[in-house]
C-alpha positions as MATLAB code, in Angstrom:
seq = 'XXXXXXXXXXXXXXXXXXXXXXXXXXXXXXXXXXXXXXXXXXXXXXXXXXXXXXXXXXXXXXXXXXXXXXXXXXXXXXXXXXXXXXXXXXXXXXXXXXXXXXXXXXXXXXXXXXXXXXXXXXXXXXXXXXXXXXXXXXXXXXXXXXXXXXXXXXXXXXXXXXXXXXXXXXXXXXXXXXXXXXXXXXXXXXXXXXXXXXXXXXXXXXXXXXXXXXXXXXXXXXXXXXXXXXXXXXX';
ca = [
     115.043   95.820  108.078;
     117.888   95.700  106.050;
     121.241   95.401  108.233;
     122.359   98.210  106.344;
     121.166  101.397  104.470;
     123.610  103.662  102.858;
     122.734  107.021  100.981;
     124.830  107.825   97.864;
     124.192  111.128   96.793;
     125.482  112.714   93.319;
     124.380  116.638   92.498;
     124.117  115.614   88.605;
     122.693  113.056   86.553;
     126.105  112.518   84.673;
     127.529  111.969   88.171;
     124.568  109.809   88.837;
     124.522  107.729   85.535;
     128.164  107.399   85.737;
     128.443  105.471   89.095;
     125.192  103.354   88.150;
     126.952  101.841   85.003;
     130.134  101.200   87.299;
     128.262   99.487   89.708;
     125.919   97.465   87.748;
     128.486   96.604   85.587;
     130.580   94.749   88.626;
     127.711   93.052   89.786;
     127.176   92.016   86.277;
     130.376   90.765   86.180;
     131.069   89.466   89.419;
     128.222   87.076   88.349;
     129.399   85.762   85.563;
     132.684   85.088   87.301;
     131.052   83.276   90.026;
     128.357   81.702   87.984;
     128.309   81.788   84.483;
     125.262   83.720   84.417;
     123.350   86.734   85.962;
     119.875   87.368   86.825;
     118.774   91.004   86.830;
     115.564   92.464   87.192;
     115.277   96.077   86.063;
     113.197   98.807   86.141;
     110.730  100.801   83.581;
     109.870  104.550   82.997;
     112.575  106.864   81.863;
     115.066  107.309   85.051;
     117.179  104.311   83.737;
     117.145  104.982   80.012;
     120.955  106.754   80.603;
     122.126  103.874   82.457;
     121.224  101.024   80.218;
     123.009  103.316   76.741;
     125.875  103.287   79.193;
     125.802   99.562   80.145;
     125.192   99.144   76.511;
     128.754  100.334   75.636;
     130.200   98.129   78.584;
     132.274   94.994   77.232;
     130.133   92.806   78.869;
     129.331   88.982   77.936;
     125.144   89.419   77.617;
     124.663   86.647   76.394;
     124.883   85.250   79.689;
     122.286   87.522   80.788;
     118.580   87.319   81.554;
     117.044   90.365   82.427;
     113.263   90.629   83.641;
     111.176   93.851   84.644;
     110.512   94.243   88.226;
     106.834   95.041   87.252;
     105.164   95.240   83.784;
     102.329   97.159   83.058;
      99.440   95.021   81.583;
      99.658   96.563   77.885;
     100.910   95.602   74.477;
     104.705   95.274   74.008;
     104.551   98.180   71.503;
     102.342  100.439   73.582;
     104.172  103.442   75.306;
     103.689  102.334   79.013;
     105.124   99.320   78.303;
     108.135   98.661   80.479;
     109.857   95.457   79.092;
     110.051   97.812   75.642;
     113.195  100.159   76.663;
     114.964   96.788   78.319;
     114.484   94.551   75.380;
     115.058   97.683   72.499;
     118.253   98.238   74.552;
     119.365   94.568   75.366;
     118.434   92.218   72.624;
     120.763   93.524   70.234;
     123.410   92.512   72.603;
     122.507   89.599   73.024;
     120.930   89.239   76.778;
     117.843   87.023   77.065;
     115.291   89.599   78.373;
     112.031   87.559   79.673;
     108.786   89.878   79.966;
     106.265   89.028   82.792;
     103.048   90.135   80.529;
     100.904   87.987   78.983;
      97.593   87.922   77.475;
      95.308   86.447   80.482;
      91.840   87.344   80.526;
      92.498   89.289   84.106;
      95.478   90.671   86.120;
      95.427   87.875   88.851;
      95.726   85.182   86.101;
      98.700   87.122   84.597;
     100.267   87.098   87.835;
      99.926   83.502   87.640;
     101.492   83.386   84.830;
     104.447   85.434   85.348;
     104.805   83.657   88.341;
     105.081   80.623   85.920;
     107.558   81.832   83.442;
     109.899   83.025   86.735;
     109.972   79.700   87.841;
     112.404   78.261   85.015;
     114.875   81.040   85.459;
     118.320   80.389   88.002;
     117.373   82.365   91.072;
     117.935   84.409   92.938;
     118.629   87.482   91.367;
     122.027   89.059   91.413;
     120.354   92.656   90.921;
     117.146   93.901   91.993;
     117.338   97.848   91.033;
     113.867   99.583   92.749;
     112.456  103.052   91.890;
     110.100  104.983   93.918;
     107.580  107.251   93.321;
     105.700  110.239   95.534;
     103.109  107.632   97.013;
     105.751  105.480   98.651;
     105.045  102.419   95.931;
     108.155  100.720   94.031;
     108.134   98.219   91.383;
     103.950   98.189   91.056;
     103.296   97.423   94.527;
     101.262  100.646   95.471;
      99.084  101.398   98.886;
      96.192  100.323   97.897;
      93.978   97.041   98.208;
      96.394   94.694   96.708;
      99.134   95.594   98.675;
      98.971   92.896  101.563;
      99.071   90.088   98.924;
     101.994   91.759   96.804;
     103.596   92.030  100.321;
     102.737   88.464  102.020;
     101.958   86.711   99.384;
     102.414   82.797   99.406;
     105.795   81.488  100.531;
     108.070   80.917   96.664;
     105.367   82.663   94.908;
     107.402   85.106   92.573;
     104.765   87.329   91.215;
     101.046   88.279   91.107;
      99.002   90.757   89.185;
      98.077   93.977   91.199;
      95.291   96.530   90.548;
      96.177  100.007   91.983;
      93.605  101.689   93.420;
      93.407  104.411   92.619;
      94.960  103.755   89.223;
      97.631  106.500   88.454;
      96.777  109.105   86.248;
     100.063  108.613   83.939;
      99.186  104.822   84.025;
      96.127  104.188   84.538;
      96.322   99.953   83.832;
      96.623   96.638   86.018;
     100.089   95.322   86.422;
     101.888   92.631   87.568;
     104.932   92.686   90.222;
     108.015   90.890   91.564;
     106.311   90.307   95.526;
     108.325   91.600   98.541;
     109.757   87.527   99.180;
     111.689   87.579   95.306;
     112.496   91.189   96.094;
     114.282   90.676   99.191;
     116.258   86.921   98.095;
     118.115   89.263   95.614;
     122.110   89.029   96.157;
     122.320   92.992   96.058;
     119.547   95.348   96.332;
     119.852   99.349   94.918;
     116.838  101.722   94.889;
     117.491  105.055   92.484;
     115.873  108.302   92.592;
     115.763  112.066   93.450;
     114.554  115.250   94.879;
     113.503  116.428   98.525;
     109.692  115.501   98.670;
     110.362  111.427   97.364;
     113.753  111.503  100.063;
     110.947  112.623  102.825;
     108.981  110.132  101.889;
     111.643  107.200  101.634;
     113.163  108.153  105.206;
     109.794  108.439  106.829;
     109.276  104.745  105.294;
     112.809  103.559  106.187;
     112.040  104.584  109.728;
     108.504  102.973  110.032;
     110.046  100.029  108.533;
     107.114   97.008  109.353;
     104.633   99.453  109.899;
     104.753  101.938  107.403;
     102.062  102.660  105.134;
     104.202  102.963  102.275;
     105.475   99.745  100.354;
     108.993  100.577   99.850;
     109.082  100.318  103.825;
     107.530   97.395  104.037;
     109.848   95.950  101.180;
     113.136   97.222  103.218;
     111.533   95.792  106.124;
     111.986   92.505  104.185;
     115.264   92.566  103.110;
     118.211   91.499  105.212;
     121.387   92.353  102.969;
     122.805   95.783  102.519;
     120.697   98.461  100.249;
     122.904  101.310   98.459;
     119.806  103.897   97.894;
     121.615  106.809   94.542;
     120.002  109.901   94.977;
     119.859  112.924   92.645;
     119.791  115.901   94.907;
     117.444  118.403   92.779;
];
């Protein structure tokens, strides 16, 4: 388990949004100080879309930046449920190289392959992993479900893999491909970001299960053995 887990807590998403860019925005930089580059991997959906307009007014050298999804969703760049969409419509322009983990393999398990691939050229580990959570307990696109396990324990180095939830979410209903629990955990910092009383039930329940919780973002913190700041909107 992670040696330590600290809530941050904000009552608005101003408040919220504010501290994110802050934060983000030194590890960013802190980076490029130390190494002359930064790794990120961020998150889809809509929670960060506030955070990345403010880190898009930060005076920050992108250029120097490569940013990859924690998950994709196995779907045209243009579709809606893409999630590298938002990162690169928001980070190109800068100038950040932003390096999507799709592809068009003929099933999910060879597009993990070959995300797992195209991670393999890129300076690791990552300075920033940033984690979301939803009500089932999964974050990035490692759900409960049959492909858990090998999202979880997959192969010593191996990056990525393609996962199938089962079931498929409603809102979603697609294969994927994920970061695994191993390139989750080598990150230098770790955040997870969300909100309200039913998902913090969840998340503590997991926290306190740790290796034997059924949900994955407990078996994820299980993994990881730096600090994890968890921002939380109270609503």
């Amino acid at each position: 388990m992670a040696e330590e887990i600290e809530y941050w807590d904000f009552a608005t998403q101003d408040e919220l949004t504010e501290q994110l860019v802050g934060d983000i925005g030194f590890i960013i930089e802190s980076a490029l100080d130390a190494r002359g580059q930064a790794l990120l991997a961020f998150p889809g959906g809509s929670t960060p879309k506030p955070v990345f307009a403010g880190l898009a007014k930060a005076n920050i050298r992108w250029k120097n930046v490569t940013i990859i999804p924690t998950d994709e969703r196995l779907v045209p760049v243009d579709s809606p449920l893409s999630n590298i969409a938002l990162i690169a419509k928001t980070f190109l322009p800068l100038g950040a190289r932003v390096l999507p983990l799709n592809s068009e393999a003929e099933n999910y398990t060879l597009a993990g392959s070959a995300a797992n691939a195209r991670l393999m050229d890129l300076h690791w580990p990552p300075d920033l992993v940033w984690l979301g959570m939803g009500k089932d307990g999964h974050t990035a696109s490692i759900f409960p479900g049959p492909d858990m396990e090998g999202a979880i324990h997959a192969d010593k180095g191996v990056r990525a893999v393609g996962v199938m939830p089962d079931p498929l979410p409603p809102e979603a209903p697609v294969a994927r491909v994920t970061l695994t629990a191993e390139a989750i955990a080598s990150a230098r910092t770790t955040i997870i970001v969300g909100g309200g009383r039913d998902k913090k039930t969840v998340l503590d329940k997991a926290i306190e299960e740790g290796a034997r919780s059924a949900f994955p973002i407990g078996r994820i913190l299980d993994r990881i053995e730096i600090p994890v700041d968890i921002y939380w909107l109270d609503s």
